[in-house]
Steps between C-alpha positions, in 0.01 A plus 500: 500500500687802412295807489818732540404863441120485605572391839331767688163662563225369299579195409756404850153572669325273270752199423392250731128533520335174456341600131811512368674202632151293419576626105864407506385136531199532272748676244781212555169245413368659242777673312773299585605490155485856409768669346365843452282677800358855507399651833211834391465767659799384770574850682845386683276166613821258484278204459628385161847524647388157667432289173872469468423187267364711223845661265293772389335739766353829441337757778271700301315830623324799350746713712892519449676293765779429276710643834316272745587226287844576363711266730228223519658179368318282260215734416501819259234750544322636196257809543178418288144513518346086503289614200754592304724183507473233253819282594350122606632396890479141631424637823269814519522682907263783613484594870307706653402722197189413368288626755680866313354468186128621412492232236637183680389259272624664164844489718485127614386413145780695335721286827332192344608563189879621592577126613425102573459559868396798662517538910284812578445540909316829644333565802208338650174623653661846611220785588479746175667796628748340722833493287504837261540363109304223574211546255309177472515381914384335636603206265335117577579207257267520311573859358862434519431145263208756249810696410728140323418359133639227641356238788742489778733293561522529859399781749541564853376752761842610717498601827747783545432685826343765467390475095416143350566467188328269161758408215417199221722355262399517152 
């Protein structure tokens, strides 16, 4: 796990909650042959730093964190808005942003389409009003499932003191 140059703030107060060690394991299942990953909308989230399996890692955010991410081995960082890319990924990441985006499921059908497997987690069940950007909570299954062309792979609701959070694989 080397997540050298993001160490700090955001993500150091984020690395070991329980969502993202439960998708480690469900990304070693099913992407354990990937060669190419994409993590969307990744902030300085140094969760992709963990699929150290995968050759070719890319952070990717509609803000410039080239900085954040300049000494971060094993992953570049390209600045780019999801609906604009057309490259294909084996592995397809988004954490955390679609709960942003007014039209979440033109963005997990354009997520769909950017690769084989797609791991999307946001958060779960959180009062409307509670975290600011947070435009569709609160979020059950059901929504979060309305938004995929795709059937699901596997889901799972995550407890993470004090926000729980949904994420499917599909």
């Amino acid at each position: 796990m080397t997540r050298h140059g993001i160490n700090k703030g955001y993500w150091e107060l984020r690395k070991d909650k329980n969502l993202y060690k439960t998708m480690n394991l469900v990304a070693r299942h099913y992407a354990a042959n990937a060669r190419t990953a994409i993590d969307v909308g990744s902030y300085i989230g140094g969760f992709i730093c963990d699929l150290d399996w995968i050759p070719d890692r890319i952070a990717s955010d509609l803000n410039n964190f080239t900085e954040n991410w300049a000494n971060v081995t094993g992953v570049k960082f390209m600045k780019a808005d999801a609906f604009t890319l057309d490259r294909k990924f084996d592995l397809v990441i988004s954490n955390q942003t679609i709960e942003h985006i007014p039209n979440a499921r033109a963005f997990a059908e354009k997520l769909c389409s950017l690769g084989e497997t797609v791991m999307v987690s946001t958060t779960y069940q959180v009062p409307h009003g509670r975290i600011d950007g947070h435009i569709h909570d609160p979020i059950d299954m059901d929504q979060f499932l309305s938004w995929f062309p795709r059937k699901p792979k596997f889901t799972a609701i995550v407890d993470d003191h004090p926000v729980d959070n949904v994420f499917g694989v599909f």
